[in-house]
Every structure is written in structure tokens, then in C-alpha cells.
MARMARKE-797769 format. One record per residue: residue number from 1; x, y, z of N, C-alpha, C, O, CB in turn. Coordinates in steps of 0.2 Angstrom, whole numbers. Glycine has a CB too. Layout:
<rs>
R     i     n_x     n_y     n_z    ca_x    ca_y    ca_z     c_x     c_y     c_z     o_x     o_y     o_z    cb_x    cb_y    cb_z
R   NUM       X       Y       Z       X       Y       Z       X       Y       Z       X       Y       Z       X       Y       Z
...
</rs>
This chain:
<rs>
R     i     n_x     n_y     n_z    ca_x    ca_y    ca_z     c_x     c_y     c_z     o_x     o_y     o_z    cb_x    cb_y    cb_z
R     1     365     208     216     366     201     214     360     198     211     359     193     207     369     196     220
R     2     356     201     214     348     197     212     347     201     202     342     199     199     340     201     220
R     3     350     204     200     351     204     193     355     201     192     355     203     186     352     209     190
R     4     360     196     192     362     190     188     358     184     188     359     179     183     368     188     190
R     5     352     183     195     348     178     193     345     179     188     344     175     183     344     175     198
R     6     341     186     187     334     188     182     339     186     176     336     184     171     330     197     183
R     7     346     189     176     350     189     170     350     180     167     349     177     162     358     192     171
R     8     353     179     172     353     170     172     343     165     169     344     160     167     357     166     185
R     9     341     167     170     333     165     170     332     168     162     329     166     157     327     170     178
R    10     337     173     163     332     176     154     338     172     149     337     172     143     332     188     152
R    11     340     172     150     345     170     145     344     157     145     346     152     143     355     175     149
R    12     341     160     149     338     151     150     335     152     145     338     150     140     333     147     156
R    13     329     155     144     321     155     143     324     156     133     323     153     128     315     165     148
R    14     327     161     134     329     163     126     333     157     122     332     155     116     334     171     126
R    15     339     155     127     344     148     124     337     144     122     336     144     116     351     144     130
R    16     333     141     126     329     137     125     323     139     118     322     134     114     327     138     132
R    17     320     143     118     316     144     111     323     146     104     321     146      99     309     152     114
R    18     330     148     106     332     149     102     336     143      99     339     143      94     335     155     104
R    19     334     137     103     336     129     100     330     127      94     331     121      92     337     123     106
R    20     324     132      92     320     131      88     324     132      80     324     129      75     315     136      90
R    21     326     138      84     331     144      77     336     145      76     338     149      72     331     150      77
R    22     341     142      80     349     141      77     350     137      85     350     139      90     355     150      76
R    23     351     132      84     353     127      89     360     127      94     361     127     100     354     120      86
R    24     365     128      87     370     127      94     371     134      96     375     135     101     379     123      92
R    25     368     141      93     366     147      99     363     146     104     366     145     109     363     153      97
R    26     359     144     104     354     140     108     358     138     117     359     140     122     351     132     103
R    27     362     133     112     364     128     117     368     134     120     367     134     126     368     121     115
R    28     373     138     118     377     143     122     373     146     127     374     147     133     381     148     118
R    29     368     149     123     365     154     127     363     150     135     366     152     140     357     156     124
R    30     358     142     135     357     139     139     362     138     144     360     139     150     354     134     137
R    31     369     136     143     374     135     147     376     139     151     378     137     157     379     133     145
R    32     376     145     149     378     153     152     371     154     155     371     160     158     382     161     145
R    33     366     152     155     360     154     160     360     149     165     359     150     171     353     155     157
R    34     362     145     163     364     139     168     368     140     174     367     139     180     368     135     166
R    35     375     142     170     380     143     177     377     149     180     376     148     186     389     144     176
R    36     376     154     176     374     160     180     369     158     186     370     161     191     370     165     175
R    37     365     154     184     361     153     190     363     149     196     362     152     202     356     150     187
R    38     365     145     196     371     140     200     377     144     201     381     141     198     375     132     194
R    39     378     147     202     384     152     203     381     158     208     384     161     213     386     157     195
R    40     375     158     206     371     164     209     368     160     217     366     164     222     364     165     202
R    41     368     151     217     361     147     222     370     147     226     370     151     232     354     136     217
R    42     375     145     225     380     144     226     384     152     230     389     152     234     381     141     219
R    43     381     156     229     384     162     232     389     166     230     391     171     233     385     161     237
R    44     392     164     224     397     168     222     397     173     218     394     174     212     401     165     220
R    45     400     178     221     400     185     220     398     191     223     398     197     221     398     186     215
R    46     394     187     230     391     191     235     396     197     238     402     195     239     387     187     240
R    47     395     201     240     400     206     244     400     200     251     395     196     252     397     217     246
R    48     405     201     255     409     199     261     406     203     265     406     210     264     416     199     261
R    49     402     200     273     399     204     274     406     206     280     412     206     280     392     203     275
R    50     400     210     285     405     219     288     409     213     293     408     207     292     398     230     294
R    51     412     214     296     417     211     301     414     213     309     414     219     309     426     215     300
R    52     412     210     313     410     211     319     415     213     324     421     211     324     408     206     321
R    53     412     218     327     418     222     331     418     221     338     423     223     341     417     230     332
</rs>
């Protein structure tokens, strides 16, 4: 899981310098590093953990 933060963090960094050079890519990129991240602080997609016996 801890590759969708680094995924979410890089795709911030790139939407962000890529609102220099085509803006509304930019802005997509930023929103999907966004939620990725918030998705990520939020816990979804973690495996379930084992069941106590």
C-alpha cells in the first residue's frame, strides 16, 4: 500500500509543475494524487487483517 502513497506524492509534484505547461493536465494529475493520498491517510485498500482464534 505504501506504493500508492509514493504513487499519490508523485503525481502531486508532477500535476503541480505540469500547471506551468498544460494546466488543465496539471489539474487532473493534482486531483488523482490527491485522492490517492486521502484514500491512502483514510485506509482504503488495506488487506483485512487475520481473524483471532
Amino acid at each position: 500500500m505504501a506504493g500508492s502513497l509514493g504513487l499519490g506524492i508523485a503525481l502531486l509534484i508532477i500535476g503541480l509543475l505540469g500547471l506551468l505547461f498544460f494546466p488543465w493536465g496539471g489539474v487532473v494529475l493534482v486531483v488523482v494524487g490527491l485522492i490517492l493520498i486521502v484514500l491512502f491517510l483514510l485506509g482504503i485498500g488495506r488487506r483485512a487483517g487475520a481473524p483471532r482464534a
